[in-house]
C-alpha positions in Angstrom: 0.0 0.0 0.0 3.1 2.5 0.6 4.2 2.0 -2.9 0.8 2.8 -4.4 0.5 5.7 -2.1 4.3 7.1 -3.0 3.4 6.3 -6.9 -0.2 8.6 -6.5 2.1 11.4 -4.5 4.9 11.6 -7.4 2.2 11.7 -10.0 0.4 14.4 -8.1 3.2 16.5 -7.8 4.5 16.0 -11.2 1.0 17.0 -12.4 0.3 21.3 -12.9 -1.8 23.5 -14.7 1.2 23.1 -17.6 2.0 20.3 -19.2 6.0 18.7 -17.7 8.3 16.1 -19.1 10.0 13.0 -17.5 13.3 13.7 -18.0 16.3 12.5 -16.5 19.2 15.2 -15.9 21.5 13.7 -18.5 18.6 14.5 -21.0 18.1 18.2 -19.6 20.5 20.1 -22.6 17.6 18.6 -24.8 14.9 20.1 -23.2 15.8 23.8 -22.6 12.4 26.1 -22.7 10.1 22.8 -21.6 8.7 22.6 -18.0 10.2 19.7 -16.5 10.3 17.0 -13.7 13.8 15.4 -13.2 14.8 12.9 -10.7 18.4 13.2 -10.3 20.9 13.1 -7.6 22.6 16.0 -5.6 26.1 16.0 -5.6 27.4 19.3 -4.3 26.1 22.7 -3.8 27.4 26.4 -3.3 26.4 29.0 -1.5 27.6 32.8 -2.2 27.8 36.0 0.7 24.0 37.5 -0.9 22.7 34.3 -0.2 22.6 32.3 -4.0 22.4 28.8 -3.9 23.3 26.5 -6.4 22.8 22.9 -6.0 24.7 20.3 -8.5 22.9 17.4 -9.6 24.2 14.5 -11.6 27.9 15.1 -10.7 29.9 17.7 -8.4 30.8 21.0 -10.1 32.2 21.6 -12.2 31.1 18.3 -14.3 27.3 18.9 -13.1 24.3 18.2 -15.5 22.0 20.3 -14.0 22.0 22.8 -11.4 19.3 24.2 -9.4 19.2 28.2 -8.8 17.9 29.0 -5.5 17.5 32.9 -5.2 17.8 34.3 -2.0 14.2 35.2 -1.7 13.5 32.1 -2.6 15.6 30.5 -0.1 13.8 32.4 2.9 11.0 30.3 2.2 12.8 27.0 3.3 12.4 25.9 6.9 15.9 23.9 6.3 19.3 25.0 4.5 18.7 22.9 1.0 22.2 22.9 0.4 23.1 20.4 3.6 19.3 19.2 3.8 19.4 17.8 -0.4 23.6 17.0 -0.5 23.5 13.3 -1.5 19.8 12.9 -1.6 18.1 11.4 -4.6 15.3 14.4 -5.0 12.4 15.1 -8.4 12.1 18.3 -8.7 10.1 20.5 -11.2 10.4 23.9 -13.1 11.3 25.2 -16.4 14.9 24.2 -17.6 17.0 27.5 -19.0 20.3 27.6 -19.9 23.0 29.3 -18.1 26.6 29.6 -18.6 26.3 27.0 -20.7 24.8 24.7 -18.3 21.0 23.5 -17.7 19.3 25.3 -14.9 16.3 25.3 -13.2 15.4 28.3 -11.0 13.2 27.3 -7.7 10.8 29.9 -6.3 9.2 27.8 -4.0 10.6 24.5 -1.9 7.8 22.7 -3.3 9.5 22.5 -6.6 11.8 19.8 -4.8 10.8 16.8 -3.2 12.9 14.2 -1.5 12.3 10.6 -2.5 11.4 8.4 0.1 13.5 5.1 1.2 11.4 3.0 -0.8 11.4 5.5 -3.8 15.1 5.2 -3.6 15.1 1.5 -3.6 13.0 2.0 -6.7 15.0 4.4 -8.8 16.4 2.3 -11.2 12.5 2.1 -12.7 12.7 5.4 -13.7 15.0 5.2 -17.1 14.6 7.8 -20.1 12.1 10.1 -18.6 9.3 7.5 -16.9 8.6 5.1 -14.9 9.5 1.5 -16.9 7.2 -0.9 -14.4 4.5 -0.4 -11.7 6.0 -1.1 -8.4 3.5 -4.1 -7.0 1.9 -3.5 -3.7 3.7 -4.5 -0.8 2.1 -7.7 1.1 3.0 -5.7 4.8 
């Protein structure tokens, strides 16, 4: 029943008033302009004296795939620090993908953009290959 429920919740937040795509952060340089949901691992982050974050998904700076832009005013909004809270965390997080410095970038307004995945999402990630979910994860007999 946990793995149906943690299905429904991704689906729900990967559903908006917009249409997103399933991408994976390797993918992301395809898909500049398109409102996205990637699931992708943080791998370092950086934090500058007016309060910019950027978190480094895929691989540590500077080899990164994707990288998250947390404005400051943005970053007021979290109840944590995202760059300790997300650092090694397998996350999915949504927004529109822009390019910057030559990079992919998604810019978060709102921590809701970024969920963490669950233990059991985790255990599960391999599923999620080119953008989607491959198989239905069975409910669990517990």
């Amino acid at each position: 029943m946990k793995k149906l429920f943690l299905l429904f919740a991704l689906g729900v937040f990967c559903s908006n008033a917009y249409s997103q795509i399933k991408i994976s952060a390797l993918t992301a340089p395809n898909h500049i302009g398109d409102s996205v949901a990637v699931l992708a691992k943080v791998y370092s982050s950086k934090v500058f004296k007016n309060g910019m974050t950027l978190l480094n998904l895929g691989a540590p700076y500077p080899k990164q795939l994707l990288v998250l832009f947390i404005p400051p005013a943005a970053k007021e909004k979290f109840t944590y620090s995202p760059e300790d809270h997300f650092k090694g965390k397998k996350i999915l997080v949504t927004g529109k993908l822009v390019k910057n410095i030559g990079k992919p970038e998604i810019i978060i307004y709102d921590p809701k953009q970024i969920l963490e995945l669950s233990k059991e999402a985790e255990e599960n990630w391999d599923q999620f290959k080119d953008g989607q979910w491959v198989q239905t994860v069975s409910e669990s007999t517990n």
